[in-house]
C-alpha positions in Angstrom: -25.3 -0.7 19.3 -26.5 2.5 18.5 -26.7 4.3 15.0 -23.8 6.8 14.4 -26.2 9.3 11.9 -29.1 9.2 14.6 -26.8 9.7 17.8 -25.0 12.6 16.1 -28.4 13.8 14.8 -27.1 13.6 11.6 -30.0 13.4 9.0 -28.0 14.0 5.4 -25.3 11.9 4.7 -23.1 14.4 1.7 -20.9 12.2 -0.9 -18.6 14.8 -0.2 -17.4 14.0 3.3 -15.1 11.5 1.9 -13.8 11.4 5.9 -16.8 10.1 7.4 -17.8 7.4 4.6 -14.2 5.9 4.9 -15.3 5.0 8.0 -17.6 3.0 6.5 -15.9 1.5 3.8 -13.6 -2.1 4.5 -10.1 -2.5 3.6 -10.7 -4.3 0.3 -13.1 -0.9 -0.7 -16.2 -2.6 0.3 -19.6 -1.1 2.3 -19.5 -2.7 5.3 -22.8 -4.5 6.3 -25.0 -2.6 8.9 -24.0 -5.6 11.1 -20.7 -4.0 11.6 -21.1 -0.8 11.0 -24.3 -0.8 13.9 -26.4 2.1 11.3 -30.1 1.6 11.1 -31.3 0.6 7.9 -32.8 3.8 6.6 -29.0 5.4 7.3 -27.0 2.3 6.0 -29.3 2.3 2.3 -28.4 6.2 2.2 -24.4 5.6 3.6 -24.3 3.2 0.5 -25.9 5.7 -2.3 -23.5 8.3 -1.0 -20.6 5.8 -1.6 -21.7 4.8 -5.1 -22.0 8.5 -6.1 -18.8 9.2 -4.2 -16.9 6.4 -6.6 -18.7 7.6 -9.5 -17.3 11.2 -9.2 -13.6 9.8 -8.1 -13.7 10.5 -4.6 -13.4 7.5 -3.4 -11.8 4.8 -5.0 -13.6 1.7 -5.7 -10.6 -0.4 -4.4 -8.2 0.7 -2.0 -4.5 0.3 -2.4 
């Protein structure tokens, strides 16, 4: 399984794209593990700061509903 980040060529992940970090989110509001999500580690360590910062402003919600 390929990275998403590195096969889009993606090399900033913004806080702001609340669209693409759903995708890594779970249904409970938890970062999925790079296990299941198939990032590399360097993109998976930045998908989760970009999470946190996300909840922290109120963009995402820290649990879903």
């Amino acid at each position: 399984m390929n990275c998403y980040f590195c096969q889009k060529n993606i090399q900033a992940i913004d806080y702001k794209d609340t669209k693409t970090l759903k995708r890594f989110i779970s249904g409970l509001g938890k970062i999925r593990p790079k296990k299941r999500t198939g990032t590399c580690s360097s993109h998976q360590r930045k998908i989760a700061n970009a999470v946190k910062r996300a909840r922290n402003l109120g963009l995402l919600s820290a649990t879903r509903k």
